[in-house]
GUTORKOL-809093 format. One record per residue (C-alpha): x, y, z; residue number from 1. Coordinates in Angstrom, 3 decimals, always signed. Example, Ala and Ser with C-alpha at 12.3 -4.5 7.8 and 13.67 -1.06 7.14 Angstrom:
2
+----------+----------+----------+------+
:     east :    north :       up : resi :
+----------+----------+----------+------+
:  +12.300 :   -4.500 :   +7.800 :    1 :
:  +13.670 :   -1.060 :   +7.140 :    2 :
+----------+----------+----------+------+
END
This chain:
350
+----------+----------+----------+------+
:     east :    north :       up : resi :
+----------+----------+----------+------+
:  -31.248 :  +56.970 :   -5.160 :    1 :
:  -30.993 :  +57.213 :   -8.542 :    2 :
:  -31.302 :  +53.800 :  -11.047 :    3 :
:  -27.898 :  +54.096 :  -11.918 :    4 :
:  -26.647 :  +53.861 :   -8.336 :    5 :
:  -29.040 :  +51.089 :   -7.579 :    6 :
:  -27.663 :  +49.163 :  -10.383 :    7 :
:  -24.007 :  +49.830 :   -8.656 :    8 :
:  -24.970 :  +48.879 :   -5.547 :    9 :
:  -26.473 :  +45.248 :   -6.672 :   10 :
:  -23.419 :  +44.593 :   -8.513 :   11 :
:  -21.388 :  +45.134 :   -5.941 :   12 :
:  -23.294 :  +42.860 :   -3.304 :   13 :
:  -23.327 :  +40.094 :   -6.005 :   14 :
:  -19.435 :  +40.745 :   -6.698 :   15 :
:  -18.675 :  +40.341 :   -2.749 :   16 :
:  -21.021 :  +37.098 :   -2.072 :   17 :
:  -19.276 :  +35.647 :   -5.100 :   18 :
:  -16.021 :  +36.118 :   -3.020 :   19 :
:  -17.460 :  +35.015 :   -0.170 :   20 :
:  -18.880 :  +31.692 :   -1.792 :   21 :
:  -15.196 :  +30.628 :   -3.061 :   22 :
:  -13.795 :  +31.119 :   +0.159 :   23 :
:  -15.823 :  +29.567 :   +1.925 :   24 :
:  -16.248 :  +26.375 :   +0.197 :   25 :
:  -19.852 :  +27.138 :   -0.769 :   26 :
:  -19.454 :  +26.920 :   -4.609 :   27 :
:  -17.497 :  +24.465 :   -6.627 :   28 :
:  -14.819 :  +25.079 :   -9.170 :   29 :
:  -16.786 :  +22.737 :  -11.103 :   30 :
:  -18.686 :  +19.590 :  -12.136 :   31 :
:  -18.222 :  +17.038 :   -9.050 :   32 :
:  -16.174 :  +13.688 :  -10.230 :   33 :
:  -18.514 :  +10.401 :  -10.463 :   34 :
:  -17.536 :   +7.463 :   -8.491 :   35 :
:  -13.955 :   +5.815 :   -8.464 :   36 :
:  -12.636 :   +2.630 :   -8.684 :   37 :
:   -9.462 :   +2.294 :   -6.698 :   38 :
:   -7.898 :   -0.766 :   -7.106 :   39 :
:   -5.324 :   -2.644 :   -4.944 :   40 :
:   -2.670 :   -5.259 :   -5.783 :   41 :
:   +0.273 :   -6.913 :   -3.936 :   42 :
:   +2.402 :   -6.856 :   -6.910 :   43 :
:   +2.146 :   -2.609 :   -7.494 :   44 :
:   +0.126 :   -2.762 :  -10.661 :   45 :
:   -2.341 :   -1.171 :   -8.642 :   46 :
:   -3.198 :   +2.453 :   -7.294 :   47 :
:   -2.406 :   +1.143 :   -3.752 :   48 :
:   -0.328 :   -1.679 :   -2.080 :   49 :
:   -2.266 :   -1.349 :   +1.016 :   50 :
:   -5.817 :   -2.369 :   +2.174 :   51 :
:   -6.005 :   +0.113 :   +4.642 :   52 :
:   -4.740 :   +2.907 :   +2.504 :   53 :
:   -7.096 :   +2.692 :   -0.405 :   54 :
:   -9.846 :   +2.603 :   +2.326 :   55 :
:   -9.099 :   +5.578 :   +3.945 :   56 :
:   -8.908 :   +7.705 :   +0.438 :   57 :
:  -12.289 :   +6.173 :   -0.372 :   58 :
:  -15.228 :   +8.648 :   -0.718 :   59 :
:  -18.966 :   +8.967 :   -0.832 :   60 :
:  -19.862 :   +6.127 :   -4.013 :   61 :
:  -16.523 :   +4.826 :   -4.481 :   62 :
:  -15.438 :   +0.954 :   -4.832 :   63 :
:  -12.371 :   -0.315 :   -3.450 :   64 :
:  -11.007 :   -3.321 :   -5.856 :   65 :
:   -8.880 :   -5.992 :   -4.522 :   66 :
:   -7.107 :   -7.846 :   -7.574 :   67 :
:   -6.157 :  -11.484 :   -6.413 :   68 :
:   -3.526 :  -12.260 :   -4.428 :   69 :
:   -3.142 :  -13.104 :   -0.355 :   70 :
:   -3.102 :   -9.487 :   +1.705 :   71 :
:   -0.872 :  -10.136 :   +5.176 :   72 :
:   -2.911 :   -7.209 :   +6.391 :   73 :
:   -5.919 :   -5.957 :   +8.180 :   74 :
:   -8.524 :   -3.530 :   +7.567 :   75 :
:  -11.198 :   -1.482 :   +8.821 :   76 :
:  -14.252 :   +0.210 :   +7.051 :   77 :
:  -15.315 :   +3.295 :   +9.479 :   78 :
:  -16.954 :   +6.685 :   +8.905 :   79 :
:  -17.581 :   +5.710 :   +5.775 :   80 :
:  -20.703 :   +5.818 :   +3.864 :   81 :
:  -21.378 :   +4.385 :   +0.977 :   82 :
:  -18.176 :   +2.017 :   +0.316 :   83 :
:  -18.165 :   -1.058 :   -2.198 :   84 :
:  -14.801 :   -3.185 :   -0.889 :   85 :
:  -14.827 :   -5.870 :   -3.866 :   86 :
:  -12.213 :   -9.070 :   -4.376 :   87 :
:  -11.074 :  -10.576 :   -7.418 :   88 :
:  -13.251 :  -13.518 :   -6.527 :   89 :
:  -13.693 :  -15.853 :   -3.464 :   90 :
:  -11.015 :  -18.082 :   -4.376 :   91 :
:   -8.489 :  -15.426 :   -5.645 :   92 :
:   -8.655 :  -13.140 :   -2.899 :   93 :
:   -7.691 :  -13.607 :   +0.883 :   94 :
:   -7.222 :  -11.450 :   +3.209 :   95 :
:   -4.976 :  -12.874 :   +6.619 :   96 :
:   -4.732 :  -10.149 :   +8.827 :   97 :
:   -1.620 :   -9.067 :  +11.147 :   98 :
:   -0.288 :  -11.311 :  +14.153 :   99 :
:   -0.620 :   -8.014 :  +16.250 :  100 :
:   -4.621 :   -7.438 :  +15.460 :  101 :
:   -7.500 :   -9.878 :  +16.370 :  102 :
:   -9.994 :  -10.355 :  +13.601 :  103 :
:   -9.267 :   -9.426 :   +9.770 :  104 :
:  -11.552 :   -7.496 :   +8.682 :  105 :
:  -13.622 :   -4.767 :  +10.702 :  106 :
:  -16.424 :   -2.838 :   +9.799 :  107 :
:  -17.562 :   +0.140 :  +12.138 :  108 :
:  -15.262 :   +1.079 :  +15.284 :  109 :
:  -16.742 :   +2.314 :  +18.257 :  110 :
:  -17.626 :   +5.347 :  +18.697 :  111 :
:  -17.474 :   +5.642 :  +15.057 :  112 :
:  -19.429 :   +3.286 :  +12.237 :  113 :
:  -19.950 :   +2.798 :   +8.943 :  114 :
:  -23.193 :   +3.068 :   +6.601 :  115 :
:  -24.085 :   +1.501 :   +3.494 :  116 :
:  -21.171 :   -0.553 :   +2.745 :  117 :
:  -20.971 :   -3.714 :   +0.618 :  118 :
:  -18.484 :   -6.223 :   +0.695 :  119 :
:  -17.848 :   -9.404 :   -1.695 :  120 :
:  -15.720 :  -11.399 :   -3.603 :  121 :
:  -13.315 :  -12.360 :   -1.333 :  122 :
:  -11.670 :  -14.870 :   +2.029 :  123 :
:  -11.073 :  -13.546 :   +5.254 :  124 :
:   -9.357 :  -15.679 :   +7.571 :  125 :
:   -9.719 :  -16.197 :  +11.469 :  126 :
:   -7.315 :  -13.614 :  +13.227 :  127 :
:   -6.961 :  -14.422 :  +17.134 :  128 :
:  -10.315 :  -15.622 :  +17.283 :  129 :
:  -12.219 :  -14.146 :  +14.795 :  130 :
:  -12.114 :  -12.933 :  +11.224 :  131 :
:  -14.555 :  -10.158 :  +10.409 :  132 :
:  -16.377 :   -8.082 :  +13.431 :  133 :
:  -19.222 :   -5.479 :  +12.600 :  134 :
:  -19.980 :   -2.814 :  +15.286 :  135 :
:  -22.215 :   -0.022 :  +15.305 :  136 :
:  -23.122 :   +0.477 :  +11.787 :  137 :
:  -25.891 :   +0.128 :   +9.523 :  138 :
:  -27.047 :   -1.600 :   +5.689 :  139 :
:  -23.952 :   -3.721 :   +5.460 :  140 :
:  -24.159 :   -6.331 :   +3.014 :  141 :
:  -21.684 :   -9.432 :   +2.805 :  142 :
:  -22.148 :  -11.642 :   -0.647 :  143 :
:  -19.765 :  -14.198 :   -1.851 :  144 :
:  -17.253 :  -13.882 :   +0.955 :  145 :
:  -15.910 :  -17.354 :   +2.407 :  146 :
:  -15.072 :  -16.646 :   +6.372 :  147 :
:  -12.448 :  -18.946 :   +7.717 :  148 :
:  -13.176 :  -18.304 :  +11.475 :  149 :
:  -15.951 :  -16.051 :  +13.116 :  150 :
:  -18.235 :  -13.628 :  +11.957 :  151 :
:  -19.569 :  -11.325 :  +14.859 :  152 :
:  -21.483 :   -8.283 :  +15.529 :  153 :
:  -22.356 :   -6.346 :  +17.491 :  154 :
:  -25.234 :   -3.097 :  +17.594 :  155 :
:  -25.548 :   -3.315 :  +14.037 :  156 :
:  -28.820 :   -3.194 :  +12.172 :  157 :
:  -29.861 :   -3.892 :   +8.535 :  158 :
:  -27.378 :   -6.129 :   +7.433 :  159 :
:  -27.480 :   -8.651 :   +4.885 :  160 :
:  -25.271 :  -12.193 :   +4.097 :  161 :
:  -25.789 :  -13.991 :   +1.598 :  162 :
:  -24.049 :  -16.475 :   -0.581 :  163 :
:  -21.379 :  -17.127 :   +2.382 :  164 :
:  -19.164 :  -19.822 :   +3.274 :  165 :
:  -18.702 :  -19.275 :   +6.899 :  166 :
:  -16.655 :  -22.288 :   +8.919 :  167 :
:  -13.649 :  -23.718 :  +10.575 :  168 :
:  -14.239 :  -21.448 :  +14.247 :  169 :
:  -13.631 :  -22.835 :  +17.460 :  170 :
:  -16.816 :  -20.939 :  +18.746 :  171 :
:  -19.408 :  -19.782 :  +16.719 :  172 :
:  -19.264 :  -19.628 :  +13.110 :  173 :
:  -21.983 :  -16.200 :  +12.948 :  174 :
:  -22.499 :  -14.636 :  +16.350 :  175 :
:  -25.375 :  -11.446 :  +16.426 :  176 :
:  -25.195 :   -9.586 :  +19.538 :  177 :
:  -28.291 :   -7.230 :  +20.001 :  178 :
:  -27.891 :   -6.510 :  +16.414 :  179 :
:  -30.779 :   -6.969 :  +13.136 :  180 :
:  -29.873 :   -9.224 :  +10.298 :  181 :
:  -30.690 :  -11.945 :   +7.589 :  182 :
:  -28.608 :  -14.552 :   +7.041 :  183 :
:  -29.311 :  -16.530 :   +3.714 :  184 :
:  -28.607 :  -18.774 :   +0.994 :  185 :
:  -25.209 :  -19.552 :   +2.999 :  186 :
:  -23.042 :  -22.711 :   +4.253 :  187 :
:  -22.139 :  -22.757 :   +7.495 :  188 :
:  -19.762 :  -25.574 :   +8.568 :  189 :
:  -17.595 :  -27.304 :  +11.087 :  190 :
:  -17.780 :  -24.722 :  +14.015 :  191 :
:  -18.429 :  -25.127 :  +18.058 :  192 :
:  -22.154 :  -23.905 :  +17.097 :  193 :
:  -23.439 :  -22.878 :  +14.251 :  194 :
:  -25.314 :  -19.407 :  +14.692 :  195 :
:  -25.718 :  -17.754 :  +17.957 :  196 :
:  -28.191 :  -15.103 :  +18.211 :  197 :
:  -28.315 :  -13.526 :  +21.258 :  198 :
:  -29.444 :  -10.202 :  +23.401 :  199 :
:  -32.310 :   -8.429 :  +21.485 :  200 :
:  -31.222 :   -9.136 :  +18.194 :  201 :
:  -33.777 :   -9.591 :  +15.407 :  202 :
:  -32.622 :  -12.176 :  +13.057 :  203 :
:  -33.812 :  -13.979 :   +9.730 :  204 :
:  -32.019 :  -17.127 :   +8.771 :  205 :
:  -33.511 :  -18.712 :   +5.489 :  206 :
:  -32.414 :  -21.283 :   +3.167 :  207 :
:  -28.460 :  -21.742 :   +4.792 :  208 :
:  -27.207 :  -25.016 :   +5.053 :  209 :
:  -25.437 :  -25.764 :   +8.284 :  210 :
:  -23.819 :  -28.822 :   +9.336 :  211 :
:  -21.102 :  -30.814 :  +11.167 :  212 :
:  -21.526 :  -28.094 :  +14.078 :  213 :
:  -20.001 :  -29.471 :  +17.213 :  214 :
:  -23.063 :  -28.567 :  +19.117 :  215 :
:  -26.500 :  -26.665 :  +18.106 :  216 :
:  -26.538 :  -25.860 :  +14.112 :  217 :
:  -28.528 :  -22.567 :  +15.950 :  218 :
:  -28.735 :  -21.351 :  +19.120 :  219 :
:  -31.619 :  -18.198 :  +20.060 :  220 :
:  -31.155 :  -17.124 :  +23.485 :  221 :
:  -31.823 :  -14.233 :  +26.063 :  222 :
:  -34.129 :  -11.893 :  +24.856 :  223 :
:  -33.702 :  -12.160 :  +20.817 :  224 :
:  -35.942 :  -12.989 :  +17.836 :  225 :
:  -35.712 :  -15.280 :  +15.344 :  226 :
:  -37.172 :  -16.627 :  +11.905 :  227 :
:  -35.930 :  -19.912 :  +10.763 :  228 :
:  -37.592 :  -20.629 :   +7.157 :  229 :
:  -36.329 :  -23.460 :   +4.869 :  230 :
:  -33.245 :  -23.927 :   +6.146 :  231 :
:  -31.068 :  -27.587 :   +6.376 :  232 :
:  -29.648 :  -28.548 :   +9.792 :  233 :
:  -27.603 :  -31.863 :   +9.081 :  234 :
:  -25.134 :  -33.350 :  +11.169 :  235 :
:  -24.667 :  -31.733 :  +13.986 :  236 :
:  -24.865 :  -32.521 :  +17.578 :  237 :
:  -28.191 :  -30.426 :  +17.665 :  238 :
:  -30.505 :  -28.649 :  +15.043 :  239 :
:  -31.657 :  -25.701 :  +17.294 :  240 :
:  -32.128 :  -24.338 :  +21.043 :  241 :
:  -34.322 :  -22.088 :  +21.784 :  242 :
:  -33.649 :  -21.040 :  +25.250 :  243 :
:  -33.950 :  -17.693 :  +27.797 :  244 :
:  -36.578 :  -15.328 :  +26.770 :  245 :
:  -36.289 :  -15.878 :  +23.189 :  246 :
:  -38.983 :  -15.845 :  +20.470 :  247 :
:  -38.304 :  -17.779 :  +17.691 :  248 :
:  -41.143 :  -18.720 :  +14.210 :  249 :
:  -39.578 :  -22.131 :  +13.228 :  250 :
:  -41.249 :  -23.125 :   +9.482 :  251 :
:  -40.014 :  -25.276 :   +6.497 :  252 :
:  -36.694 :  -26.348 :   +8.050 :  253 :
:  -35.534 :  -30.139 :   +7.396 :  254 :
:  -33.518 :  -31.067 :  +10.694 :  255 :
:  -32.018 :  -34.856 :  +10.222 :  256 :
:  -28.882 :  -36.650 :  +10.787 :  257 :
:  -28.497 :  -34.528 :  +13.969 :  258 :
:  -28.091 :  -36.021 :  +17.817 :  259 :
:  -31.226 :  -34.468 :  +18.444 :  260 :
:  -33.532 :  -31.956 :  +16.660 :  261 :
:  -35.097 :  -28.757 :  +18.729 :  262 :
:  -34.019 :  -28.021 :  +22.203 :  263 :
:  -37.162 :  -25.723 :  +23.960 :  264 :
:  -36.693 :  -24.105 :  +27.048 :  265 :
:  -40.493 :  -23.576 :  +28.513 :  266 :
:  -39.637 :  -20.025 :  +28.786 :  267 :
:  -39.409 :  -18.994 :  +25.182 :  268 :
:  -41.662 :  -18.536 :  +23.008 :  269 :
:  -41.369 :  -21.062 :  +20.060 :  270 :
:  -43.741 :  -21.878 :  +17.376 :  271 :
:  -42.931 :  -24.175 :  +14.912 :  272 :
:  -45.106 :  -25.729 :  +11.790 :  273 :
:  -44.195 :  -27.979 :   +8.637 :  274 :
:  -40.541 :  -28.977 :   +9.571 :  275 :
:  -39.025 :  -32.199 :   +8.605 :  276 :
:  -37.460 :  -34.144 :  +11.274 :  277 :
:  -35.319 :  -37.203 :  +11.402 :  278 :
:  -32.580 :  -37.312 :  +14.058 :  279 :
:  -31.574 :  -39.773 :  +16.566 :  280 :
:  -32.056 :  -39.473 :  +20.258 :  281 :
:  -35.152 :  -37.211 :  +19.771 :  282 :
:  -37.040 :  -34.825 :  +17.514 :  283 :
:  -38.186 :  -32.347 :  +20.136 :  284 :
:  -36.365 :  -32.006 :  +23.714 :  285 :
:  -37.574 :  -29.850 :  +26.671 :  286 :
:  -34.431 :  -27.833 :  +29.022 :  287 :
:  -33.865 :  -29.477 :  +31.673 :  288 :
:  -31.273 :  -31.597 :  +33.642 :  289 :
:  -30.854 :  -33.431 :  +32.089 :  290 :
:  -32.922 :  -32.384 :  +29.157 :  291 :
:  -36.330 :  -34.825 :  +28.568 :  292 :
:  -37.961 :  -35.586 :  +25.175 :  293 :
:  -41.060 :  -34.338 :  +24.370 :  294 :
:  -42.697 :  -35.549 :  +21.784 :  295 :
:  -46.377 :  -33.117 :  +22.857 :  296 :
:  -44.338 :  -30.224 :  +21.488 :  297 :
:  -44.195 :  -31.472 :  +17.950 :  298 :
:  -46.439 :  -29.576 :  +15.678 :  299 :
:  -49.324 :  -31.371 :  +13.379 :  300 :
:  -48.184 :  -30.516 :  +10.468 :  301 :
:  -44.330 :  -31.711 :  +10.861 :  302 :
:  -42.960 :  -34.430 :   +8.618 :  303 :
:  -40.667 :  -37.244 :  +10.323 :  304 :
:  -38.629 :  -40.115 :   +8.400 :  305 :
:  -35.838 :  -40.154 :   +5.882 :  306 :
:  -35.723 :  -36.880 :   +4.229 :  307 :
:  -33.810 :  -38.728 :   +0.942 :  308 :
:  -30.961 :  -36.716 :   +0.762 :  309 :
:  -28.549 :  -37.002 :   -2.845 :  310 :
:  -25.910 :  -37.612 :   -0.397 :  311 :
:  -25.400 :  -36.561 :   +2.709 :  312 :
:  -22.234 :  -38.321 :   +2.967 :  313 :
:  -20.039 :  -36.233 :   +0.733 :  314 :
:  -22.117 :  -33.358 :   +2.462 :  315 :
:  -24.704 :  -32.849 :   -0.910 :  316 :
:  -28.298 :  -32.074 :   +0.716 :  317 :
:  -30.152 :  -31.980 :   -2.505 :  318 :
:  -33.345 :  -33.317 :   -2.120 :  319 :
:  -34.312 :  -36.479 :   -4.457 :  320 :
:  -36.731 :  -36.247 :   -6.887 :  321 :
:  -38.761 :  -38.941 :   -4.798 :  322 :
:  -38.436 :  -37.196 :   -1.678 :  323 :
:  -41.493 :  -37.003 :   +1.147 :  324 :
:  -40.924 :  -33.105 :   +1.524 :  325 :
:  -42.324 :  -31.831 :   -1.734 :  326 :
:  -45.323 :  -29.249 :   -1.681 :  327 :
:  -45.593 :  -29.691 :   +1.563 :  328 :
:  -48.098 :  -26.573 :   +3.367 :  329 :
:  -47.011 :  -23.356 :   +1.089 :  330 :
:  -43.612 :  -24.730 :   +0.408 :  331 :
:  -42.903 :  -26.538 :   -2.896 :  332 :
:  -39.910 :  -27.966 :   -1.065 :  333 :
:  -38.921 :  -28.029 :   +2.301 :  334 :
:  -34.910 :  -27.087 :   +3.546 :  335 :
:  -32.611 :  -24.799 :   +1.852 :  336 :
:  -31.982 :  -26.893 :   -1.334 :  337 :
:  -34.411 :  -27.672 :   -4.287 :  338 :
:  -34.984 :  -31.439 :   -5.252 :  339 :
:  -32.383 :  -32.844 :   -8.137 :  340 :
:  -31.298 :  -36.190 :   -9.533 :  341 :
:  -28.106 :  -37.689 :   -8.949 :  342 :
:  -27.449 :  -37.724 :  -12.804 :  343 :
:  -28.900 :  -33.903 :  -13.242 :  344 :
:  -26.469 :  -32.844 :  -10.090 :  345 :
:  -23.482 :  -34.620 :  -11.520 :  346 :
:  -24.158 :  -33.717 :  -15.161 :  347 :
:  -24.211 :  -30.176 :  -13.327 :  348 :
:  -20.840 :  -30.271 :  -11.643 :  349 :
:  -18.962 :  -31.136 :  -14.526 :  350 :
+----------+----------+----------+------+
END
């Protein structure tokens, strides 16, 4: 074959898998857009009216904005990867659900789930017994969201809250069923219990406050891990049980003003060191019926009395400056709240 007719022949093959490569999707008419904001508003000043809506036409890096108002809808994130669903702010945004749906906001549906997906900024209130459920997805973060009702999920893994007002639930304020998670910097108040972590979850709760919880601020049961670091459990009618199968490190925690503090069950696994403990029928309890103190299981290097709380009346769990609990082990404070005055905290507030 002659060069000519060699020449013919490559031009043609290149001319055909050109055709083929449109066709079939393979190349692109051109650059690929960046990421989108798409932004929705009850008042139609928006690209979308609905939650749900803007959702669904989200893609691959885009970030769903909420402008304030209150949303009488639901949504869920699901086969989506890579979602930002941002509000106005906590107190500008709230999202109520529908009579006809339980629970808000949903993230994941089975079979499907969701990956990567970050949402903040907002209120999501209690829908027929729960306001946001996450199921079967994976590195969901919740910052700055208030949660009037329940937060559960369920077979999730790498998720993140933080900065979260969770409270007001009849049950559990933040329920983890077999699911891997860290809970932190958050307030968790006025619920049934606290946090319930249960099945083979693997959860991290550090520096939360949670108080006024009916019964156990936490609760670790069946076959579940736990870390508890420098948290505050006030005011509740427990600090923590640690019961079933359950292995649980329990370190830097103040747990005062509650009924009692921990509740052990002999067949979990507890270890606890440099906790601050100041409650009134008991620091340490054993299971049983009914349940027995026992003061042998309190560690050597706790720290009982008066934990001088700012004031723990009008729910501020500052430490004082002349507090007991400072540098205490490896912690320069112990609980979820550095030391302040009661001048610097009001000077603060205004």
């Amino acid at each position: 074959m002659s060069s000519h007719m060699k020449q013919l022949v490559f031009l043609s093959f290149i001319t055909a898998l050109g055709f083929w490569a449109v066709g079939s999707g393979w190349a692109d008419e051109g650059p690929r857009p960046g990421p989108r904001t798409l932004v929705v508003s009850v008042d139609g000043t928006g690209d979308y009216s609905s939650l749900q809506e803007a959702v669904d036409a989200a893609k691959k890096g885009d970030t769903v904005f909420v402008k304030a108002g209150h949303y009488h809808q639901d949504v869920t994130i699901h086969s989506k990867e890579k979602i930002r669903f941002v509000g106005a702010g906590m107190d500008q945004v709230t999202i109520l659900g529908r009579d006809i749906v339980v629970g808000a906001l949903h993230v994941g549906k089975w079979p499907y789930g969701a990956t990567d997906i970050e949402i903040s900024d907002m209120t999501i209130n209690d829908r027929g017994g729960h306001a946001v459920g996450l199921f079967n997805g994976q590195g969901i973060v919740l910052r700055r969201v208030t949660i009037n009702g329940m937060l559960f999920s369920q077979q999730v893994q790498d998720v993140r809250i933080e900065d979260c007002v969770i409270g007001g639930s009849e049950t559990t304020g933040a329920q983890f069923a077999d699911s891997e998670a860290v809970l932190m910097g958050s307030f968790i108040h006025d619920n049934d219990h606290g946090v319930s972590i249960a099945g083979k979850s693997n959860v991290r709760l550090e520096r939360n406050v949670i108080t006024r919880s009916l019964f156990e601020a936490i609760v670790v049961s069946d076959h579940a891990k736990a870390v508890l670091v420098s948290n505050t459990l006030v005011k509740n009618g427990g600090g923590a049980a640690f019961l079933g199968q359950s292995q649980s490190d329990v370190t830097g925690n103040v747990v005062g003003l509650n009924q009692v503090g921990f509740l052990i069950a002999p067949s979990s696994r507890t270890t606890t060191s440099f906790n601050a403990l100041y409650n009134r029928d008991g620091d340490y309890l054993r299971v049983g019926n009914p349940n027995q103190p026992a003061p042998e299981l309190k560690a050597q290097s706790d720290i009982t009395g008066d934990p001088y709380f700012i004031d723990p009346g009008h729910d501020d769990f500052h430490l004082r400056f002349d507090t007991p609990l400072l540098k205490i082990g490896h912690f320069p404070y112990l609980g979820a709240l550095p030391p302040a005055s009661p001048a610097a905290r009001r000077s603060a507030e205004k």
